[in-house]
C-alpha positions in Angstrom: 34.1 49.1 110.6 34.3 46.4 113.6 37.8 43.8 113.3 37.3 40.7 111.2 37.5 37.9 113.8 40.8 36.1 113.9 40.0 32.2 112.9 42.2 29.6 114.1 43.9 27.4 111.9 42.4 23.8 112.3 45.7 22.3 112.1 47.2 23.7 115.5 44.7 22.4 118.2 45.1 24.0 121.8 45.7 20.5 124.5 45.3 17.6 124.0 42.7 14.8 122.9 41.9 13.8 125.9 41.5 17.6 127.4 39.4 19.0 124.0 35.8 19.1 124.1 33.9 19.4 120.8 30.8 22.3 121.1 28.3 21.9 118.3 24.8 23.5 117.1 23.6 26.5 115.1 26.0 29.0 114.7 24.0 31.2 113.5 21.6 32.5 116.2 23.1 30.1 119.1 26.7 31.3 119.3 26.2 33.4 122.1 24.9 30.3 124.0 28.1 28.2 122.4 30.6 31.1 123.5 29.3 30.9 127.1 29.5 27.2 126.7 33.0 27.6 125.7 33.4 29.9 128.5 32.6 27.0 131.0 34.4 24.3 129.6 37.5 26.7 129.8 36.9 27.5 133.2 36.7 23.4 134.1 40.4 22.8 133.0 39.7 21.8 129.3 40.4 23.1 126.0 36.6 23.8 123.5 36.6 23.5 120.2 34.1 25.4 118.1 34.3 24.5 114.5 32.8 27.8 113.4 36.0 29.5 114.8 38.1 27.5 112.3 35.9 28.2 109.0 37.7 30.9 107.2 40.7 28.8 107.2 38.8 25.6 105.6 38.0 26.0 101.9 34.4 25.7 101.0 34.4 22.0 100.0 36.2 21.2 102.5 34.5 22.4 105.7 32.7 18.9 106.1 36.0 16.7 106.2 37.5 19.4 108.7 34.8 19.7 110.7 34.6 15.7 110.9 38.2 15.7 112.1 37.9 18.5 114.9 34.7 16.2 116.2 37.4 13.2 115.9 40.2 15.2 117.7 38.2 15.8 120.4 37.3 13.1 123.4 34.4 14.8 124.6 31.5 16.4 122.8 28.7 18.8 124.0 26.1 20.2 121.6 23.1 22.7 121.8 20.4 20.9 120.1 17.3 23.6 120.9 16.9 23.4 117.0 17.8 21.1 114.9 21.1 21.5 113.0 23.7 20.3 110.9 24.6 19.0 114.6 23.2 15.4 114.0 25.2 14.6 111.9 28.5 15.1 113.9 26.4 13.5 117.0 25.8 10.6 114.8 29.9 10.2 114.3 30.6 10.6 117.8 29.3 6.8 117.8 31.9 5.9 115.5 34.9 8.3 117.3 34.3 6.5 120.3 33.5 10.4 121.8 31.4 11.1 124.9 28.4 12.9 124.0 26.3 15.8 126.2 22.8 16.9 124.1 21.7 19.8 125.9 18.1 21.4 124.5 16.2 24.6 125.9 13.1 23.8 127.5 11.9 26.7 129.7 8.5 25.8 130.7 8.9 22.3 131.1 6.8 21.7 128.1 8.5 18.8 126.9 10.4 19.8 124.0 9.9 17.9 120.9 13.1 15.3 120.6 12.4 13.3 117.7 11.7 9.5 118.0 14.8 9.1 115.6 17.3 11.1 118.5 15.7 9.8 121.2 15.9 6.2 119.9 19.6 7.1 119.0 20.5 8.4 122.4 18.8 5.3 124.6 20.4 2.8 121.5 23.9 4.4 123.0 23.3 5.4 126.5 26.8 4.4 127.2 28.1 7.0 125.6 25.4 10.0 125.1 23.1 11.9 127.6 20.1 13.8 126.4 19.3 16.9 129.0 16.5 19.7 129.0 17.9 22.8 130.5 15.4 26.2 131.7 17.7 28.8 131.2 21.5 29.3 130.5 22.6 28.5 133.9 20.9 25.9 134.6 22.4 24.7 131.4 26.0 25.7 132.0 25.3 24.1 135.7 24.6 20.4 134.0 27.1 20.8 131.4 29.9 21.6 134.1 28.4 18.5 136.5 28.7 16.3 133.0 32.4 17.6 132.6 33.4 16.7 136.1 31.6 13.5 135.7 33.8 12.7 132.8 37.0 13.4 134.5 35.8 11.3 137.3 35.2 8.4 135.4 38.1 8.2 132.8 39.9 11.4 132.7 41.0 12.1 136.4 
């Protein structure tokens, strides 16, 4: 029988607020993408925070409020929006948290994925703080989430 993965407890954060980035989308069958996500944002000097990692330490009813305040604790946010998720409603509180905000979606082909008007309108309505990016494959994806990240330090984090 494989280990039971060790959860972190949501009160004990690893850095700081300013060096946490929030990584959001489906758990489910995206974590692989999330985990090399993590993997990256690690490897750029700053601390990710998935929200899944934390669950079996947050009691059923209160996974939303926890969740809410791992978003807040973190200065930057970067989600994986290929489907849609229980995601838009943390990017919708990055608004609020004053939190800069990477949408990354999986478009291989360059068809054009589908963004709804409502996100799209969302992202231009707060361009200041949110980017919306198509990415081919993972490292292409990885590549603009790393450029993002150095971007951010850069600008207000260096």
């Amino acid at each position: 029988m494989p280990a039971r993965p060790v959860r972190l407890d949501p009160s004990h954060l690893p850095g700081s607020h300013r060096s946490r980035v929030f990584l959001g989308g489906r758990y489910s069958d995206k974590r692989p993408i999330l985990d090399n996500f993590a993997q990256a944002v690690s490897s750029a000097g700053f601390h990710p925070i998935i929200a899944d990692d934390y669950q079996l330490q947050i009691p059923e009813h209160d996974i939303h409020d926890v969740t809410m305040n791992l978003l807040h604790s973190c200065r930057l946010a970067i989600f994986e929006l290929s489907e849609l998720s229980g995601a838009l409603m943390e990017i919708e509180r990055t608004v609020d948290y004053g939190t800069k905000c990477l949408i990354l979606y999986s478009d291989p082909a360059n068809q054009g994925w589908r963004v709804s008007r409502m996100l799209n309108s969302f992202v231009e309505e707060h361009a200041e703080q949110m980017q919306l990016r198509a990415y081919n494959h993972l490292p292409s994806a990885i590549r603009k989430l790393k450029q993002w990240l150095a971007a951010m330090r850069r600008l207000t984090y260096g």
